[in-house]
mmCIF file of the C-alpha atoms, coordinates in Angstrom:
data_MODEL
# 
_entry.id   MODEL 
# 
loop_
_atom_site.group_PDB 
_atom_site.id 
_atom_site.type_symbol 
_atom_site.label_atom_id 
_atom_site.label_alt_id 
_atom_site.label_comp_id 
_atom_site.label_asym_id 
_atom_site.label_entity_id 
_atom_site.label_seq_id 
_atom_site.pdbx_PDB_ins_code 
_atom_site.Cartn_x 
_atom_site.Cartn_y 
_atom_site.Cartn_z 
_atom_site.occupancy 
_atom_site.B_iso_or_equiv 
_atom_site.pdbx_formal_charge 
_atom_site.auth_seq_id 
_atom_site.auth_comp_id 
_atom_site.auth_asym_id 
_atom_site.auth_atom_id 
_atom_site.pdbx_PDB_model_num 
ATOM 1   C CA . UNK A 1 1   ? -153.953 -79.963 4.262  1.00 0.00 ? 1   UNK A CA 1 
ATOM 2   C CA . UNK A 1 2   ? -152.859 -80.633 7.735  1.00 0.00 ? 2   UNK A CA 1 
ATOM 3   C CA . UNK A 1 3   ? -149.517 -78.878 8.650  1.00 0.00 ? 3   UNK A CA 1 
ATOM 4   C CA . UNK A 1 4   ? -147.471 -80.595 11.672 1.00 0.00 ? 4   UNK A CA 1 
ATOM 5   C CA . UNK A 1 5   ? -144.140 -80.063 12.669 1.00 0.00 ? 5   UNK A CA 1 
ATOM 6   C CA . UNK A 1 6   ? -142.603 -83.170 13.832 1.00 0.00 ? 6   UNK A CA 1 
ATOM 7   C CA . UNK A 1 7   ? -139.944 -83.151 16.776 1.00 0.00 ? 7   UNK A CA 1 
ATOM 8   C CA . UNK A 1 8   ? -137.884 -86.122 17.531 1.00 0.00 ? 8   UNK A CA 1 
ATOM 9   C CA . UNK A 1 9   ? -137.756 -85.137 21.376 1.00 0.00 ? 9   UNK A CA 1 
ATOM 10  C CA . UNK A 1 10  ? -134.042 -86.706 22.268 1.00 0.00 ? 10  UNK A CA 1 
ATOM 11  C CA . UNK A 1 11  ? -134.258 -84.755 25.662 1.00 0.00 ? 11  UNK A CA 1 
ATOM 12  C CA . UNK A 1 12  ? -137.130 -86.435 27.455 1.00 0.00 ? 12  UNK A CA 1 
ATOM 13  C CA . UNK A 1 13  ? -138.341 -89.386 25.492 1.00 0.00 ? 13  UNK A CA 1 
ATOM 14  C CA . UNK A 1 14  ? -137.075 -91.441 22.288 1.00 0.00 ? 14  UNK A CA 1 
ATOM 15  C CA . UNK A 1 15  ? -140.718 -91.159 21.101 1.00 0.00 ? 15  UNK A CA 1 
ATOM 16  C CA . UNK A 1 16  ? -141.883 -88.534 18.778 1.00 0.00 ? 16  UNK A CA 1 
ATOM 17  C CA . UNK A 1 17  ? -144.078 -85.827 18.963 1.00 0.00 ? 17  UNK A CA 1 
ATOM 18  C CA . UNK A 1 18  ? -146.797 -83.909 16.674 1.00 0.00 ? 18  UNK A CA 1 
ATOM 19  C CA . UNK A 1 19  ? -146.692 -79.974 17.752 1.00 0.00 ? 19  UNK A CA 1 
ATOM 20  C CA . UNK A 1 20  ? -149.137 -78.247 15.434 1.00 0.00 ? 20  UNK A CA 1 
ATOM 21  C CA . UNK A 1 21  ? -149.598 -74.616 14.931 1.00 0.00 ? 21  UNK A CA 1 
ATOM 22  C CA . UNK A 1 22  ? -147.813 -73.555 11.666 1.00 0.00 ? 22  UNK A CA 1 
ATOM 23  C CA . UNK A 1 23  ? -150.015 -72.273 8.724  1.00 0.00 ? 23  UNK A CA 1 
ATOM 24  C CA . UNK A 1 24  ? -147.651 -73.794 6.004  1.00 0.00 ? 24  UNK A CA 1 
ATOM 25  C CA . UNK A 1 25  ? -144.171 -75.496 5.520  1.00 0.00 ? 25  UNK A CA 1 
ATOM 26  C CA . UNK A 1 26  ? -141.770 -75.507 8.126  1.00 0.00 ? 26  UNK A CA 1 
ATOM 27  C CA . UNK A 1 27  ? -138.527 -74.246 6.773  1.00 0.00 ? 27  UNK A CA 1 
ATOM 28  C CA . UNK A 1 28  ? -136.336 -74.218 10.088 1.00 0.00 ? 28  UNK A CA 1 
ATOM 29  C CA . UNK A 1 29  ? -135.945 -76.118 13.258 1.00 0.00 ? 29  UNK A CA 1 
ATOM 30  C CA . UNK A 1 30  ? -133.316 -75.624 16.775 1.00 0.00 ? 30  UNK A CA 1 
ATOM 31  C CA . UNK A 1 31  ? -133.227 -76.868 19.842 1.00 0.00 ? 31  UNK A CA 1 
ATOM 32  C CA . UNK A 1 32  ? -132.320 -74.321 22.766 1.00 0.00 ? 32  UNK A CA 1 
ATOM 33  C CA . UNK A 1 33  ? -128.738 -75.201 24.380 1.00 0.00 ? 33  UNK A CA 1 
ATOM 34  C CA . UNK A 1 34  ? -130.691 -76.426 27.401 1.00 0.00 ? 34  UNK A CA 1 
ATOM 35  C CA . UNK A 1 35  ? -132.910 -78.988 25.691 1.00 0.00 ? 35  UNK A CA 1 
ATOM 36  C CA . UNK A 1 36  ? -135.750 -76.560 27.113 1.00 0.00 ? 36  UNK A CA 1 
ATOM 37  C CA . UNK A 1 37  ? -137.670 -75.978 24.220 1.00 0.00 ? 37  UNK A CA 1 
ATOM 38  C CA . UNK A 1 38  ? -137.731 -76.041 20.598 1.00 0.00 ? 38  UNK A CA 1 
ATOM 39  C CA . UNK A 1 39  ? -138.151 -72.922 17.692 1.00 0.00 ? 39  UNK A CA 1 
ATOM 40  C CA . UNK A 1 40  ? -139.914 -73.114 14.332 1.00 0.00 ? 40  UNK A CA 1 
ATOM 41  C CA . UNK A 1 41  ? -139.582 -71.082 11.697 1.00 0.00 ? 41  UNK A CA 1 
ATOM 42  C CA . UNK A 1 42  ? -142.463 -71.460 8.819  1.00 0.00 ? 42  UNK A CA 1 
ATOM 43  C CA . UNK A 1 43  ? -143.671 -70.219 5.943  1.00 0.00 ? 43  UNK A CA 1 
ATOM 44  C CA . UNK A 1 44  ? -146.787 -68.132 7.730  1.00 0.00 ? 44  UNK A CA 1 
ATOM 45  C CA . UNK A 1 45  ? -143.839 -65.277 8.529  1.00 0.00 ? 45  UNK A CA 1 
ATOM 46  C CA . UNK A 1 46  ? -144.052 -66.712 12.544 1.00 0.00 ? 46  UNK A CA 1 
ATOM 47  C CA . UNK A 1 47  ? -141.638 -68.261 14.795 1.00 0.00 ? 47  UNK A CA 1 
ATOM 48  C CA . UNK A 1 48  ? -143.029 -70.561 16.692 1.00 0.00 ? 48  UNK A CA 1 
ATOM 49  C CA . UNK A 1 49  ? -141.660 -71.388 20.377 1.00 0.00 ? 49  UNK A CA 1 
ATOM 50  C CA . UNK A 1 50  ? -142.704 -74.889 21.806 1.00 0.00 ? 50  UNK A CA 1 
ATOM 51  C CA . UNK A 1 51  ? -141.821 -76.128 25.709 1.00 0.00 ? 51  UNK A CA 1 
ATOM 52  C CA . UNK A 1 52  ? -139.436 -79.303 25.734 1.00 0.00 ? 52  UNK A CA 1 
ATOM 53  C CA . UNK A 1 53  ? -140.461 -82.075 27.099 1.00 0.00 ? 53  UNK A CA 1 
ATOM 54  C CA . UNK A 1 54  ? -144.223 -81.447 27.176 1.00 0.00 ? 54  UNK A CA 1 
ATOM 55  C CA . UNK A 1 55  ? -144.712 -79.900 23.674 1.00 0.00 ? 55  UNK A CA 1 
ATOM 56  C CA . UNK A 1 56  ? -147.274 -77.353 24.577 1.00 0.00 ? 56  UNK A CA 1 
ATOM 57  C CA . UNK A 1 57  ? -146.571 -73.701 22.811 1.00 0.00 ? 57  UNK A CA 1 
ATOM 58  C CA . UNK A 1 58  ? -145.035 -70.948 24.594 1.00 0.00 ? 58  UNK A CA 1 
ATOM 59  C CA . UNK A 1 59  ? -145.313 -68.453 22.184 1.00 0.00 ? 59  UNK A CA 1 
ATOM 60  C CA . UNK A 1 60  ? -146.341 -67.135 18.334 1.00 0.00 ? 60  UNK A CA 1 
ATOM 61  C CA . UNK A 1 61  ? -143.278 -64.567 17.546 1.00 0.00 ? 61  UNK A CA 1 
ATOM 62  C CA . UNK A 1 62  ? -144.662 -61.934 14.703 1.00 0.00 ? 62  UNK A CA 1 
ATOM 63  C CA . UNK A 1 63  ? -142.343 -59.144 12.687 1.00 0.00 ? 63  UNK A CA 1 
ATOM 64  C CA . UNK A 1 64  ? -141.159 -60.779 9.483  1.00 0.00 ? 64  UNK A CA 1 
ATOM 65  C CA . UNK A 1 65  ? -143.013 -59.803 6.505  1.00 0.00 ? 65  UNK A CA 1 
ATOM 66  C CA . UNK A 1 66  ? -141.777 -62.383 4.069  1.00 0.00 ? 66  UNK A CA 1 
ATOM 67  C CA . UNK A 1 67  ? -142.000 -66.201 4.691  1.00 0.00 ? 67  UNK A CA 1 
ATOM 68  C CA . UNK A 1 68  ? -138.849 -67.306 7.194  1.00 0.00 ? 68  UNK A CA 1 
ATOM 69  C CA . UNK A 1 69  ? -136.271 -69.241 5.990  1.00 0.00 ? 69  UNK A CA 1 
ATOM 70  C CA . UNK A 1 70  ? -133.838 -70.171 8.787  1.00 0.00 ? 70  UNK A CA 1 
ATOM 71  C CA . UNK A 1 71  ? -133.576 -69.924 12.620 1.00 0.00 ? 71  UNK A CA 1 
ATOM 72  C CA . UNK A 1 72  ? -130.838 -70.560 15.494 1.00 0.00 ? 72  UNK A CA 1 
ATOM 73  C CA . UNK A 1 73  ? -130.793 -70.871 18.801 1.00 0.00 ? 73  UNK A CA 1 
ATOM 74  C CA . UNK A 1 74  ? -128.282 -68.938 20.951 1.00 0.00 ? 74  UNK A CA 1 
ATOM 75  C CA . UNK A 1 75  ? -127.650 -69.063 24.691 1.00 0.00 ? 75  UNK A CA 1 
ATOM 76  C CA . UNK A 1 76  ? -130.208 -68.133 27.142 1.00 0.00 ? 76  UNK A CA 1 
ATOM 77  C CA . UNK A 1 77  ? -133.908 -67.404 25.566 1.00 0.00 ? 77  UNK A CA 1 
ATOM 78  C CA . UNK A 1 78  ? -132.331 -66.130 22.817 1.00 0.00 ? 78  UNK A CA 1 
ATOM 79  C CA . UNK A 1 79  ? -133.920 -66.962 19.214 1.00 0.00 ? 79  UNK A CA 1 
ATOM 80  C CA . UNK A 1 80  ? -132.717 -65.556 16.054 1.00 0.00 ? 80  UNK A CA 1 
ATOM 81  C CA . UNK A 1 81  ? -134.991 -65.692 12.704 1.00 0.00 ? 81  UNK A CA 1 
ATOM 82  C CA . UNK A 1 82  ? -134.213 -65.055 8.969  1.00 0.00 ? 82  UNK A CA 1 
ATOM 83  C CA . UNK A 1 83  ? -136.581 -64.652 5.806  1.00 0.00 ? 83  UNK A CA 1 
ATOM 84  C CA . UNK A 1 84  ? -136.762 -64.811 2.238  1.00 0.00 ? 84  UNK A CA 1 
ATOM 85  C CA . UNK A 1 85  ? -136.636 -61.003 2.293  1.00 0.00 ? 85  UNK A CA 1 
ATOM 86  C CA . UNK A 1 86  ? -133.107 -61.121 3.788  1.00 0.00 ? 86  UNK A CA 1 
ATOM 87  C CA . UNK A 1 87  ? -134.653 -59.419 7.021  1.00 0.00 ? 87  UNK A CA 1 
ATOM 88  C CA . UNK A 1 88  ? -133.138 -60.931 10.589 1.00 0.00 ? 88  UNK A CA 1 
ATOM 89  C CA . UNK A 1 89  ? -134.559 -60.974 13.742 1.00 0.00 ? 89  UNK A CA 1 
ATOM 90  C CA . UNK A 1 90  ? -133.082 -61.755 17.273 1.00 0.00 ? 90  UNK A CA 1 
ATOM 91  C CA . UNK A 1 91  ? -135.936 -62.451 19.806 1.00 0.00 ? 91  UNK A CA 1 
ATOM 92  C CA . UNK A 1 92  ? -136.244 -63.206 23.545 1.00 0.00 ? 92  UNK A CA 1 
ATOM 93  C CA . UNK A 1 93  ? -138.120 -66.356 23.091 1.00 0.00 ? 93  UNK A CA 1 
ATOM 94  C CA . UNK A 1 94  ? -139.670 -66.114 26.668 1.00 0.00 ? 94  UNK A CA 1 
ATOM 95  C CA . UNK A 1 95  ? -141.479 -63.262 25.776 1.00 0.00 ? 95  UNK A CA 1 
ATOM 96  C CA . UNK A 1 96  ? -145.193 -64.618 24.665 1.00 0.00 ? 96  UNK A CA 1 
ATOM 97  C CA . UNK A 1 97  ? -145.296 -61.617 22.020 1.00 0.00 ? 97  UNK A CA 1 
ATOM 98  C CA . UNK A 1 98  ? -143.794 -58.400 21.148 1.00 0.00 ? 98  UNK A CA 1 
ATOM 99  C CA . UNK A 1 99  ? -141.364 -57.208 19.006 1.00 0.00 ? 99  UNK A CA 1 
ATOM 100 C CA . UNK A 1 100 ? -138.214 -58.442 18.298 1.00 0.00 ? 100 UNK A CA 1 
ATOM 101 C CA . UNK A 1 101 ? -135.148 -57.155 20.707 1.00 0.00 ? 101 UNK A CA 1 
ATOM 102 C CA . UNK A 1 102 ? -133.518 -56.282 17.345 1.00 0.00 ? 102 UNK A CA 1 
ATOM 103 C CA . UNK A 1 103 ? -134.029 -56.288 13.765 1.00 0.00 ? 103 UNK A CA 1 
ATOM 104 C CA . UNK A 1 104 ? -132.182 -56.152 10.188 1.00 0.00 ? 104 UNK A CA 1 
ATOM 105 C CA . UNK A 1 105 ? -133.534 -55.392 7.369  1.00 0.00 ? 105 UNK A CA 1 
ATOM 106 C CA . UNK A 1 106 ? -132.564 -54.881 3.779  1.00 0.00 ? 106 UNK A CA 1 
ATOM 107 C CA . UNK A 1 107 ? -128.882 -55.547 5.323  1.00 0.00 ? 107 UNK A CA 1 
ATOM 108 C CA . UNK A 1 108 ? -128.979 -59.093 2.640  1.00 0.00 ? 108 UNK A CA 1 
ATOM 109 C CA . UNK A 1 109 ? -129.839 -58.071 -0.842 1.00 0.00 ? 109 UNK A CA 1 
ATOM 110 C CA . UNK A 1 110 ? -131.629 -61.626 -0.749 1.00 0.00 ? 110 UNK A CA 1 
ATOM 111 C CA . UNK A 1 111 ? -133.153 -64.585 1.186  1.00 0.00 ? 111 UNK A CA 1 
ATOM 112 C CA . UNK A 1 112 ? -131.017 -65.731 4.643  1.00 0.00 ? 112 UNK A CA 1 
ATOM 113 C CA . UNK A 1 113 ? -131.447 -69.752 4.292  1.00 0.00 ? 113 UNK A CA 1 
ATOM 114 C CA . UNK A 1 114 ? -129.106 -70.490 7.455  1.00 0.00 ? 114 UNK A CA 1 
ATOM 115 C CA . UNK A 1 115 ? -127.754 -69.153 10.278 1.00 0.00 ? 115 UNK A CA 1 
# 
């Protein structure tokens, strides 16, 4: 089964893009405040960072150890992620890997669906 995350790119282009990468379902979707890229949050346990407008990935973000569930953009790089284990994570997202600048967890006695 072929796993795609589908952008409508509003910034650049009325067309649509296919930005693949995600191992499973796609629970969570932002746009940075600058239109400058895009954050996916799937079922794999990554967050996903993609470049706006040329769709090419910037980066794979690893540290959740449940499936994620929700993710917002703040100002800046800033990316923060949430999982089914009530765990969340605030990220720089122009860092290609790494850990996350901070992290919760056990602070939700369940899953974080939005943020």
């Amino acid at each position: 089964m072929r796993h795609v995350l589908l952008a409508l790119l509003l910034v650049a282009t009325p067309a649509a893009a296919d930005m693949a990468g995600h191992g499973g379902m796609v629970r969570g979707l932002c746009v940075s405040p600058d239109g400058g890229m895009v954050a996916s949050a799937g079922f794999d346990y990554t967050l996903r960072i993609w470049s706006l407008p040329d769709q090419q990935p910037r980066a794979v973000l690893n540290g959740h150890d449940a499936p994620l569930a929700a993710v917002a953009c703040a100002g800046g790089d800033r990316v923060i992620s949430a999982d089914n284990d009530g765990t969340v994570m605030f990220w720089d997202s122009a860092a290609a890997e790494g850990p996350p600048l901070v992290e919760h967890r056990g602070v939700h006695a369940g899953r974080v669906t939005d943020l």
